[in-house]
N, C-alpha and C positions, 0 to 999 in steps of 0.2 A: 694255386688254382685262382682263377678269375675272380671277381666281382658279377654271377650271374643273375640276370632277374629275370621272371616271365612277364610278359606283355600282353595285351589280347591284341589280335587281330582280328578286323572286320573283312569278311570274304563277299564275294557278291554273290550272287541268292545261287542257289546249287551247287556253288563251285568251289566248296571244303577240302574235299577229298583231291581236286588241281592244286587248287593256292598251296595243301600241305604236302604237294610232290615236286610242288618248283622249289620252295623253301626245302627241303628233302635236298633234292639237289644243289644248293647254293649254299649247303652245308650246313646250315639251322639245325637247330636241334626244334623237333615239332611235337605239339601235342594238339592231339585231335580227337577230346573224348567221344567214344560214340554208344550208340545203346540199340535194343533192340525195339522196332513199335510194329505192329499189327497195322496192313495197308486193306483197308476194305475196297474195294471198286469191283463195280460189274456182276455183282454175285461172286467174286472170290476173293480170298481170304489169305494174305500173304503173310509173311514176318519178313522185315526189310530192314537191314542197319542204317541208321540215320544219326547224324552229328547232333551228341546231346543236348550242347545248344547250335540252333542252326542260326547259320551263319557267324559263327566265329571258331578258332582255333586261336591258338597259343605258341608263342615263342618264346624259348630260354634265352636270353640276349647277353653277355657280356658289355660294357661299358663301349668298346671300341667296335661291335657289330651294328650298334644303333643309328645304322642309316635308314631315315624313316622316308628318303626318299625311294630308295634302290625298295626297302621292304613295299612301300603302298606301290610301286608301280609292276611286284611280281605279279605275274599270271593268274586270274582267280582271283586276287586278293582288291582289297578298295583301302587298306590300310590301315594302321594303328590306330587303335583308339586312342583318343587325346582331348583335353581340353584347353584351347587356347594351345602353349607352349609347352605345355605340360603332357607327358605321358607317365601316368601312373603304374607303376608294377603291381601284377597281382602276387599278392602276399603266397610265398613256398608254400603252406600249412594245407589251402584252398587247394592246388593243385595235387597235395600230396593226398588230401581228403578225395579227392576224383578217383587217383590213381588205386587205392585202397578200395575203394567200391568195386572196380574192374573182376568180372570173372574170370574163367582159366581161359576165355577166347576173347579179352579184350574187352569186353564190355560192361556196360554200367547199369546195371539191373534197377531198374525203379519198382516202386513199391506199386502195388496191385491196390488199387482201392473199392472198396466193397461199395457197388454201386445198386445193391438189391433194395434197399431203404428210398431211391429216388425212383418218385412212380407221379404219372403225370397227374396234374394237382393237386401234388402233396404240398403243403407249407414246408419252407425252409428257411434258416439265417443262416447270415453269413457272419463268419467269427474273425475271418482279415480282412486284409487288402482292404483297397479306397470305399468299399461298401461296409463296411465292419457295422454289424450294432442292426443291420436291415433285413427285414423279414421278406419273402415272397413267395411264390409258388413255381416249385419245379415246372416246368414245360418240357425238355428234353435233354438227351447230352448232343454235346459238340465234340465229335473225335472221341480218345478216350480218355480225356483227363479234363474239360470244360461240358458244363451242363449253362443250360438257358433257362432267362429266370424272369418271371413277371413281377418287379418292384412297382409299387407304388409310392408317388414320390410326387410332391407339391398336388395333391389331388389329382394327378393321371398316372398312368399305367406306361411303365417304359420297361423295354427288353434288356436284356443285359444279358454278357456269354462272362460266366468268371468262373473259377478254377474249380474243378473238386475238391480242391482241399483245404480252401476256404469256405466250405457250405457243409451244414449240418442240416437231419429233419430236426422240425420244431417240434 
């Protein structure tokens, strides 16, 4: 058996579920984790599968498949991620971690975060990410997995959208 690594590939904005049916066809082996999210518009209320991370999928690549010309110019696709000369393989372990989350229809269930504790003007900190250590007050959420936040910061008041799951009440 080959020498195979996975890749990430950058797709252009809506077009995951193309870029992983031409690569499908040009015989790639593809991976396209997806999950389920809750679309609000209009007053209705859908459940929609959407690509885990949007805008990118994944390729098993052998040594002698790694034309990253033919790959960035497939249909849907904008190309390999790379730095400089370099295109780094994402490590088997990470994909195999995806795959194992997957339910019996394919998808990758995210964790449900108890959002009853954030109520407007409540004080919060934030325990990661680039805000770590900053206190503010809820304002509202963003979609269902970022809230907005009123920091204070050098004596004024700035908005901020960061994750659920870096904010705690105080």
């Amino acid at each position: 058996m080959t020498n195979r690594e996975w890749f990430t590939i950058r797709t252009k904005v809506h077009k995951e579920n193309l870029a992983q049916g031409q690569y499908a066809r040009q015989g790639y082996e593809v991976y396209l984790p997806q999950t389920l999210k809750t679309r609000r518009h209009a007053r209705r209320v859908e459940n929609v599968i959407r690509p885990f991370f949007t805008g990118y999928l994944f390729l098993h690549l052998a040594p002698e498949e790694r034309n990253w010309v033919t790959i960035g110019s497939t249909i849907g696709s904008v190309g390999a991620v790379h730095f400089g000369d370099q295109y780094p393989p994402v490590p088997d372990w990470m994909i195999e971690n995806l795959q194992a989350r997957e339910d019996e229809q394919g998808l990758i269930s995210t964790f449900e975060i108890d959002t009853s504790c954030f109520k407007k003007g409540k004080r919060i900190k934030i325990h990661s990410g680039e805000l770590e250590g900053l206190e503010g007050i809820f304002q509202e959420m963003r979609g269902e997995d970022r809230a907005i936040v009123l920091l204070e910061m050098l004596r004024r008041k700035i908005i901020a959208t960061v994750p659920l799951t870096s904010v705690d009440a105080a």
